[in-house]
Backbone as XML, in Angstrom:
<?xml version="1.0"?>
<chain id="A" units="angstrom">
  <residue number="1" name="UNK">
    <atom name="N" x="81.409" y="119.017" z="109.329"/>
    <atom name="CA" x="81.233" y="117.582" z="109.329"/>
    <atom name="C" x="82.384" y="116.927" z="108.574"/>
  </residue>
  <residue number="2" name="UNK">
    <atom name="N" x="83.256" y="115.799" z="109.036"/>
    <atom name="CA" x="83.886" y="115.180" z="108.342"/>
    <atom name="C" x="83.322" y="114.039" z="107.378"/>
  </residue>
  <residue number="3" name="UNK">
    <atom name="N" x="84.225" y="113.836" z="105.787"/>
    <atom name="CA" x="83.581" y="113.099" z="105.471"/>
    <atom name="C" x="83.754" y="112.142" z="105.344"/>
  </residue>
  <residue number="4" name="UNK">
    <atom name="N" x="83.129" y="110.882" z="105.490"/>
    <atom name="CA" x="83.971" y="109.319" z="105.682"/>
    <atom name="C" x="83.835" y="108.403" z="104.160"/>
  </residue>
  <residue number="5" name="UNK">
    <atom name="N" x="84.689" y="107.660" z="104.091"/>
    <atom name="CA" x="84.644" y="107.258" z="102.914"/>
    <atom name="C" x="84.769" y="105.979" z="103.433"/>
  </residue>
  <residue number="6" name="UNK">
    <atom name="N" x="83.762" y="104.641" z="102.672"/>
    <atom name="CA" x="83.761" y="103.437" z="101.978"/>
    <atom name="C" x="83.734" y="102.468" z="101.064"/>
  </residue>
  <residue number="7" name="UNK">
    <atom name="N" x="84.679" y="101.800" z="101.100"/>
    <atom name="CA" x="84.481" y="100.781" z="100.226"/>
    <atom name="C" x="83.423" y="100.000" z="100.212"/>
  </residue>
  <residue number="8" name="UNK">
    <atom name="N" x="82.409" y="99.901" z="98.999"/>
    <atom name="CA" x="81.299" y="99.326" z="98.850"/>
    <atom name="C" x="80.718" y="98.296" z="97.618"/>
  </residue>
  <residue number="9" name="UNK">
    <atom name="N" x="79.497" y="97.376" z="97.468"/>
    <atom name="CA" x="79.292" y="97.067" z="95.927"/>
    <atom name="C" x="78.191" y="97.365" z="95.873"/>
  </residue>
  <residue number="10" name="UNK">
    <atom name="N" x="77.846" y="97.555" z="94.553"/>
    <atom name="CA" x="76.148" y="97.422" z="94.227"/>
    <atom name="C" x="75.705" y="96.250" z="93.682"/>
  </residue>
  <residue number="11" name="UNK">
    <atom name="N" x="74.866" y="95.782" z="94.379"/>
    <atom name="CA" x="74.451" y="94.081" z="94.212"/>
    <atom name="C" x="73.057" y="93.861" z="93.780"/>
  </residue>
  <residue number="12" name="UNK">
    <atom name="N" x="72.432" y="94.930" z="93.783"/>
    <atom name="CA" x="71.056" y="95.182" z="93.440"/>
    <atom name="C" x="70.810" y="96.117" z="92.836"/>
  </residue>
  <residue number="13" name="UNK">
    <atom name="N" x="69.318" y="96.749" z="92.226"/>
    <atom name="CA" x="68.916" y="97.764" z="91.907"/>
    <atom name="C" x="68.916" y="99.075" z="92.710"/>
  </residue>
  <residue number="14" name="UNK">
    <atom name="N" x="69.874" y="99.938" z="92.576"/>
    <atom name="CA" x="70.058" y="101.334" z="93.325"/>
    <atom name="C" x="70.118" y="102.155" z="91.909"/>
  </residue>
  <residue number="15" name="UNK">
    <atom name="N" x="68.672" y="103.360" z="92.272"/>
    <atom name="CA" x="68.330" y="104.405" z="91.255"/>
    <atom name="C" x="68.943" y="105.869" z="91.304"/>
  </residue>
  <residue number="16" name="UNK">
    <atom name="N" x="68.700" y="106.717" z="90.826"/>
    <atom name="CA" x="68.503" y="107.844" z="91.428"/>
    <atom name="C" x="68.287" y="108.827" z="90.060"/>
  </residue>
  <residue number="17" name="UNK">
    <atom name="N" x="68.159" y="109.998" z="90.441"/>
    <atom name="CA" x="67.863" y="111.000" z="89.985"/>
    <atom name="C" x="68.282" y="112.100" z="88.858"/>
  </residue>
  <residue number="18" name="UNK">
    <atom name="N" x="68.474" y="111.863" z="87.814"/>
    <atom name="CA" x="69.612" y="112.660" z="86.839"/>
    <atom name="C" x="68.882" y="114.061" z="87.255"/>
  </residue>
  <residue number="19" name="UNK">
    <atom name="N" x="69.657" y="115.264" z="86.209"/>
    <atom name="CA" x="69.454" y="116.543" z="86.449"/>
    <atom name="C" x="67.893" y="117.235" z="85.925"/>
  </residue>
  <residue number="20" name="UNK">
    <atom name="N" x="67.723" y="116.258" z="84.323"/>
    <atom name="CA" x="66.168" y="116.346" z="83.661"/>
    <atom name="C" x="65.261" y="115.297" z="84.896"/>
  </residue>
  <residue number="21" name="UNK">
    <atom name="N" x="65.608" y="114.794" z="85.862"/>
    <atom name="CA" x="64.523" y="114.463" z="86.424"/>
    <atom name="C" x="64.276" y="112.674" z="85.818"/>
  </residue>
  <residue number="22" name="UNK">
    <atom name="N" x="65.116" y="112.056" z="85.156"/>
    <atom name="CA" x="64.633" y="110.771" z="84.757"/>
    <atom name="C" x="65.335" y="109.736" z="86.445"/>
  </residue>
  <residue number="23" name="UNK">
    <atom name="N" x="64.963" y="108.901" z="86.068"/>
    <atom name="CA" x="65.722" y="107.631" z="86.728"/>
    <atom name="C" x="67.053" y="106.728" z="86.007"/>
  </residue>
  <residue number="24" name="UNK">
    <atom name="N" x="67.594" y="107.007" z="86.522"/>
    <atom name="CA" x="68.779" y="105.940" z="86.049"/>
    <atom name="C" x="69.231" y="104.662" z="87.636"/>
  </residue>
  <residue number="25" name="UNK">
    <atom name="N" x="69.978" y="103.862" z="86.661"/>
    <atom name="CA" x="70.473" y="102.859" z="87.573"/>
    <atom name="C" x="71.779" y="103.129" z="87.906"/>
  </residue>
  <residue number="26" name="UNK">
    <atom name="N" x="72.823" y="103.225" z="89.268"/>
    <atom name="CA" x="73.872" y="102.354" z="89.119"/>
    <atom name="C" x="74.087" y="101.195" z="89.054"/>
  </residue>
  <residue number="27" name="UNK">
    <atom name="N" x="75.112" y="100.970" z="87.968"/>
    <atom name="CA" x="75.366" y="99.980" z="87.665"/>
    <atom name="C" x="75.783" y="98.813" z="88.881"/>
  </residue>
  <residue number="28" name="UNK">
    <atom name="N" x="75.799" y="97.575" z="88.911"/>
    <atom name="CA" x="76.565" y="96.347" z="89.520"/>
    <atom name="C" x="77.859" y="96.914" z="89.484"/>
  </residue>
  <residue number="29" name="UNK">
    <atom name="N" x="78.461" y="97.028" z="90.978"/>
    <atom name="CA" x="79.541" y="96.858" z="90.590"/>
    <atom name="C" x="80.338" y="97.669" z="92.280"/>
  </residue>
  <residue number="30" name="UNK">
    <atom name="N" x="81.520" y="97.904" z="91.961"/>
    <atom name="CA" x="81.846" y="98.354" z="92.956"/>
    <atom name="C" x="81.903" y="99.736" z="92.985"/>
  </residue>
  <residue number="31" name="UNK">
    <atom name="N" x="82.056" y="100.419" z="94.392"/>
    <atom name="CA" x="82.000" y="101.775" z="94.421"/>
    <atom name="C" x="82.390" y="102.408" z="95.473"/>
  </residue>
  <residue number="32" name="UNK">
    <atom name="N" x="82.306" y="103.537" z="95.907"/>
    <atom name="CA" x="82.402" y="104.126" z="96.911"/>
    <atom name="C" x="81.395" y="104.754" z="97.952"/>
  </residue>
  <residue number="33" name="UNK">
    <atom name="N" x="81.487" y="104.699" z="98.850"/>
    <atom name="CA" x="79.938" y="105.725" z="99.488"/>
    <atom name="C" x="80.941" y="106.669" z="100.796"/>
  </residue>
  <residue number="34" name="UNK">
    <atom name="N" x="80.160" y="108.043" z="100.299"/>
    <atom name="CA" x="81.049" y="109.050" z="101.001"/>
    <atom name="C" x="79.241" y="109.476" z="102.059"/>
  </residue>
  <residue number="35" name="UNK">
    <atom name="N" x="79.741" y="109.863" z="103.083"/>
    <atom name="CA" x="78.635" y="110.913" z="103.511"/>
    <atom name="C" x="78.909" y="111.846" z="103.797"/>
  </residue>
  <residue number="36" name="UNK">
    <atom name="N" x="78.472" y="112.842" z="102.908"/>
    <atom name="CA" x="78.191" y="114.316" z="102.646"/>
    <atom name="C" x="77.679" y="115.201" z="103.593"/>
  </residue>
  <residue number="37" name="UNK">
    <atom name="N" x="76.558" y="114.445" z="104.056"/>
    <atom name="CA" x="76.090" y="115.611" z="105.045"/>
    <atom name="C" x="75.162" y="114.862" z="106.044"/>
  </residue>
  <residue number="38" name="UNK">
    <atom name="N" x="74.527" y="115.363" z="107.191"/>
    <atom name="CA" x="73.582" y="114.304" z="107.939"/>
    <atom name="C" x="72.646" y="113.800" z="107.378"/>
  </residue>
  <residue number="39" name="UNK">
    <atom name="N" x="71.861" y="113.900" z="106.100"/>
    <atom name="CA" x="71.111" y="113.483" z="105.455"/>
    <atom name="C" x="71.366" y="113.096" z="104.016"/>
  </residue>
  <residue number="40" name="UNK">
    <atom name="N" x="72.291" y="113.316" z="103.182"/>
    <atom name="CA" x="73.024" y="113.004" z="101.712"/>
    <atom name="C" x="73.812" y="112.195" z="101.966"/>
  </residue>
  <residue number="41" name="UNK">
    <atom name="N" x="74.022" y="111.202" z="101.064"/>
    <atom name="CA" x="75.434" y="110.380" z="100.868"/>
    <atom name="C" x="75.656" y="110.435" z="99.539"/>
  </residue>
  <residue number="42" name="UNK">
    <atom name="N" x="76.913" y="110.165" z="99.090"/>
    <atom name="CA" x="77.406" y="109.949" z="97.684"/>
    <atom name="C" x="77.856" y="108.702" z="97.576"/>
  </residue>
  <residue number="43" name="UNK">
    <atom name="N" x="77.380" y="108.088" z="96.120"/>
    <atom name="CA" x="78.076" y="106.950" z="95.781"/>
    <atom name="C" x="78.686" y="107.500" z="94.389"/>
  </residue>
  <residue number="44" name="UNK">
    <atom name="N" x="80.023" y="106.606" z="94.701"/>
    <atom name="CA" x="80.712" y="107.577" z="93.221"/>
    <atom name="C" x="81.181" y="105.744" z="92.989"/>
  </residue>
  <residue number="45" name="UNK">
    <atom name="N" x="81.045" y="105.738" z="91.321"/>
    <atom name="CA" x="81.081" y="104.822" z="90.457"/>
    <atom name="C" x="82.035" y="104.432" z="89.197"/>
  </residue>
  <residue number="46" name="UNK">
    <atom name="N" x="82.475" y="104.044" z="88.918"/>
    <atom name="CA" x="82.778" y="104.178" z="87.211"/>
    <atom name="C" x="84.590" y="103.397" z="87.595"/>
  </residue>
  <residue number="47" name="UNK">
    <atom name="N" x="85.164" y="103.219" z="86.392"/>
    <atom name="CA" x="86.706" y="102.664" z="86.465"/>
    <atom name="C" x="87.761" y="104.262" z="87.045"/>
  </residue>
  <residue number="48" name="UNK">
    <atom name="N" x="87.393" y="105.376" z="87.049"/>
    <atom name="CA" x="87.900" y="106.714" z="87.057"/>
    <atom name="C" x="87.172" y="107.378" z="88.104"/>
  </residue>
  <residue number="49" name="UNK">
    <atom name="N" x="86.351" y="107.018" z="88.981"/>
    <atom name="CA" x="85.263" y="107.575" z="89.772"/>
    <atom name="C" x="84.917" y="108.608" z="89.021"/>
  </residue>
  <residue number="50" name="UNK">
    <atom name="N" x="84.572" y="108.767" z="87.888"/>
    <atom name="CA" x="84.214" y="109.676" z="86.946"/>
    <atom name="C" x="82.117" y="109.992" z="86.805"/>
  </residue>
  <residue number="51" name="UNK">
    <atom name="N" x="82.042" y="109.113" z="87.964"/>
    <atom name="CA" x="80.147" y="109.067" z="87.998"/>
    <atom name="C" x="79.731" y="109.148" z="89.858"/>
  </residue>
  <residue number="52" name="UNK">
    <atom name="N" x="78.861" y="109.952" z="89.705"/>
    <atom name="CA" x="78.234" y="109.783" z="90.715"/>
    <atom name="C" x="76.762" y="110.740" z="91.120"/>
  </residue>
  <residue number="53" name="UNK">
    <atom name="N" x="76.321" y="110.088" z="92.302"/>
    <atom name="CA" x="74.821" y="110.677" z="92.370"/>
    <atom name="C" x="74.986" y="110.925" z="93.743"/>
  </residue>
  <residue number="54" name="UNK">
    <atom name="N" x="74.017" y="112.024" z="94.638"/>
    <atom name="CA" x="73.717" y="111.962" z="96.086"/>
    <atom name="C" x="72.230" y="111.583" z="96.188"/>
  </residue>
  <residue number="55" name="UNK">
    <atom name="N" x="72.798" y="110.411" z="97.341"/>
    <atom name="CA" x="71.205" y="109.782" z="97.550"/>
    <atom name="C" x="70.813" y="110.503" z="98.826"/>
  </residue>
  <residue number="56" name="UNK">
    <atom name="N" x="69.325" y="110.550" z="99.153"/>
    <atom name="CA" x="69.233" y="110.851" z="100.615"/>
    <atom name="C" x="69.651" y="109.481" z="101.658"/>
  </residue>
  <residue number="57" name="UNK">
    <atom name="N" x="70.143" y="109.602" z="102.540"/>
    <atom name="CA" x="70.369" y="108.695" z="103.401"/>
    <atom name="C" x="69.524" y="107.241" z="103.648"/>
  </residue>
  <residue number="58" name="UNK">
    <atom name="N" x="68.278" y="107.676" z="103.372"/>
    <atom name="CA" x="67.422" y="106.970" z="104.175"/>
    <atom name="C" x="67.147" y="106.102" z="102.470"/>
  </residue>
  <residue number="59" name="UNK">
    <atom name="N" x="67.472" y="106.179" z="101.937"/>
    <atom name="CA" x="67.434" y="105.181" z="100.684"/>
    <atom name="C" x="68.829" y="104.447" z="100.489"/>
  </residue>
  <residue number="60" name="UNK">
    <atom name="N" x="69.884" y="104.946" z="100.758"/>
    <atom name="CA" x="70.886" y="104.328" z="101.172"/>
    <atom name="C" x="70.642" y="103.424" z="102.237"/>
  </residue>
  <residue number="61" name="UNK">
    <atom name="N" x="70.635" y="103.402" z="103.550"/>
    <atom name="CA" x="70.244" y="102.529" z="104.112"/>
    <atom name="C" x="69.082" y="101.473" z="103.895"/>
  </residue>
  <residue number="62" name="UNK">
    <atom name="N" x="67.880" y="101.596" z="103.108"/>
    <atom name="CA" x="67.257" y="100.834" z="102.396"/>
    <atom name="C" x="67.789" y="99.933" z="101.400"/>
  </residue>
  <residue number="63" name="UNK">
    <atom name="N" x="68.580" y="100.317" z="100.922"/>
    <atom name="CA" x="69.491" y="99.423" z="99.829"/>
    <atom name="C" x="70.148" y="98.630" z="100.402"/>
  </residue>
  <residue number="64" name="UNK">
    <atom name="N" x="70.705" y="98.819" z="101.528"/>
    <atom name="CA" x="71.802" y="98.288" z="102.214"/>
    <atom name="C" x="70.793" y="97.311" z="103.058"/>
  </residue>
  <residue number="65" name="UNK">
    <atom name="N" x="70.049" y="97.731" z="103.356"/>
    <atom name="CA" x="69.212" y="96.675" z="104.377"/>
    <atom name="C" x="68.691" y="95.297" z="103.333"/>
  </residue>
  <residue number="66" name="UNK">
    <atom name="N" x="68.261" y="95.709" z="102.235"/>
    <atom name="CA" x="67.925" y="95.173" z="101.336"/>
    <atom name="C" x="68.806" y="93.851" z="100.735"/>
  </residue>
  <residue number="67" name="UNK">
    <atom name="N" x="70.059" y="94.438" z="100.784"/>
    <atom name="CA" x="71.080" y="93.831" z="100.112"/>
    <atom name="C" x="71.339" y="94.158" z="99.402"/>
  </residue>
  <residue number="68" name="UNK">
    <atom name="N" x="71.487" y="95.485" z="98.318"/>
    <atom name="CA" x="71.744" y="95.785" z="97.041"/>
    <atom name="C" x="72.472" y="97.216" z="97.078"/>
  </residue>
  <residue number="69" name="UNK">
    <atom name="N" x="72.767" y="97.228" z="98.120"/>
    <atom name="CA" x="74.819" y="97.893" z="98.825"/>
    <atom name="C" x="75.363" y="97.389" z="99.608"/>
  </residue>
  <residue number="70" name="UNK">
    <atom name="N" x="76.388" y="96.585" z="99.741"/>
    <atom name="CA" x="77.052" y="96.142" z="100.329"/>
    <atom name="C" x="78.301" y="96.917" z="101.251"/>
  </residue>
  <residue number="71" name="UNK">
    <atom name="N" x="78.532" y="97.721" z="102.494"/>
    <atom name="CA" x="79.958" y="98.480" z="102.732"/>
    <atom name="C" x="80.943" y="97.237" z="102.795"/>
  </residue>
  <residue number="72" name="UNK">
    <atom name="N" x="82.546" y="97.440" z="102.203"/>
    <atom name="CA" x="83.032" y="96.332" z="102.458"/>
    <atom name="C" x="84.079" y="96.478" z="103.782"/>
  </residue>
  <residue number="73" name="UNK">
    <atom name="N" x="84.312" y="97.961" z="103.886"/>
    <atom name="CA" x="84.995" y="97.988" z="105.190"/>
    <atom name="C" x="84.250" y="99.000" z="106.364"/>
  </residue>
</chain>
């Protein structure tokens, strides 16, 4: 699978999953969203892309439907 990369923002509340199992937020702001696989995507975050989480797809597109990911290209 190739993987595609976008330019994106976070405009809303998007969570996910640390490694102990808590919830965290990404932050507002801009980012990237890669898709990983037919069902994972990555959003990678930070001034260094030094952060990131894999969401399942189908919460990605919830966000996005939502308004609280924006792709910009």
């Amino acid at each position: 699978m190739t993987v595609t990369t976008h330019s994106a923002r976070i405009t809303g509340p998007l969570t996910y999953a640390t490694a102990d199992g808590a919830k965290n937020q990404i932050p507002l702001g801009p980012c990237l969203v890669e898709q990983i696989s037919s069902s994972l995507v990555d959003i990678i975050w930070g001034a260094n892309g030094q952060s990131s989480a894999a969401l399942p797809v189908v919460e990605v597109e919830a966000a996005a439907k939502q308004g609280h990911l924006v792709v910009l290209d």
